[in-house]
ChimeraX commands (.cxc) that place a marker at each C-alpha (Angstrom):
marker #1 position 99.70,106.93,111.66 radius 0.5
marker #1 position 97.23,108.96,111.47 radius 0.5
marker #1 position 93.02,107.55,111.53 radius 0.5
marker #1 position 91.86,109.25,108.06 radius 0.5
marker #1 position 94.59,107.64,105.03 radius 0.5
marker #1 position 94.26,108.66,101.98 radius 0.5
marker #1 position 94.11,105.45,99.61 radius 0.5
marker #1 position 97.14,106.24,98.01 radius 0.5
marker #1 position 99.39,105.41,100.68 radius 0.5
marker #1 position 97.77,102.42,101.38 radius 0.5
marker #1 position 98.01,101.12,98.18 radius 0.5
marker #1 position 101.80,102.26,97.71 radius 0.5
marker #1 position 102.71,100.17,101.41 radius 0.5
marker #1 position 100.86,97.57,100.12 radius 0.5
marker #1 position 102.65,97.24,96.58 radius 0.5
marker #1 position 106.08,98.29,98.84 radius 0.5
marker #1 position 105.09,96.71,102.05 radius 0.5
marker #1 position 107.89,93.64,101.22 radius 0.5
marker #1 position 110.27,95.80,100.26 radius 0.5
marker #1 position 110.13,98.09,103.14 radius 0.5
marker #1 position 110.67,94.80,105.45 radius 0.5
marker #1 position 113.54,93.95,103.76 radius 0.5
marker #1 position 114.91,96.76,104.41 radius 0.5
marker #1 position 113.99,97.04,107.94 radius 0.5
marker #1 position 115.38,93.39,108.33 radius 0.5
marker #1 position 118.75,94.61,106.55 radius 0.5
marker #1 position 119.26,97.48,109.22 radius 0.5
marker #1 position 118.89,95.09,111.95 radius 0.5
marker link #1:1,2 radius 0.2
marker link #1:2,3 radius 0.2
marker link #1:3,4 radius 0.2
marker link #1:4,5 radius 0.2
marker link #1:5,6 radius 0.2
marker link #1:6,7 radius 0.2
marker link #1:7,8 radius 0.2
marker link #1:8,9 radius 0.2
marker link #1:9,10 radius 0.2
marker link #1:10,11 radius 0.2
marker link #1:11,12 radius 0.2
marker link #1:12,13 radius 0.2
marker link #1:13,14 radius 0.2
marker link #1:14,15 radius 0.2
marker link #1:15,16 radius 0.2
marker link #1:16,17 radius 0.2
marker link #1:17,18 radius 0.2
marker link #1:18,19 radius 0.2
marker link #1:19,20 radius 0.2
marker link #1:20,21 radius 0.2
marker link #1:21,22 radius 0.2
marker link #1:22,23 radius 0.2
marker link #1:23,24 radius 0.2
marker link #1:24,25 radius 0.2
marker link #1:25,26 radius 0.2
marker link #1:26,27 radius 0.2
marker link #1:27,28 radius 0.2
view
């Protein structure tokens, strides 16, 4: 990750940040 986001990826993991660990949790 790098130091300097820009605010639109912070806002998309944060609207997507439960569905990303679902998925995460799936693969395991």
């Amino acid at each position: 990750m790098k130091p300097k986001e820009p605010p639109i990826m912070r806002i998309f993991f944060l609207e997507h940040a439960e569905e990303l660990l679902i998925i995460i949790l799936r693969r395991r």
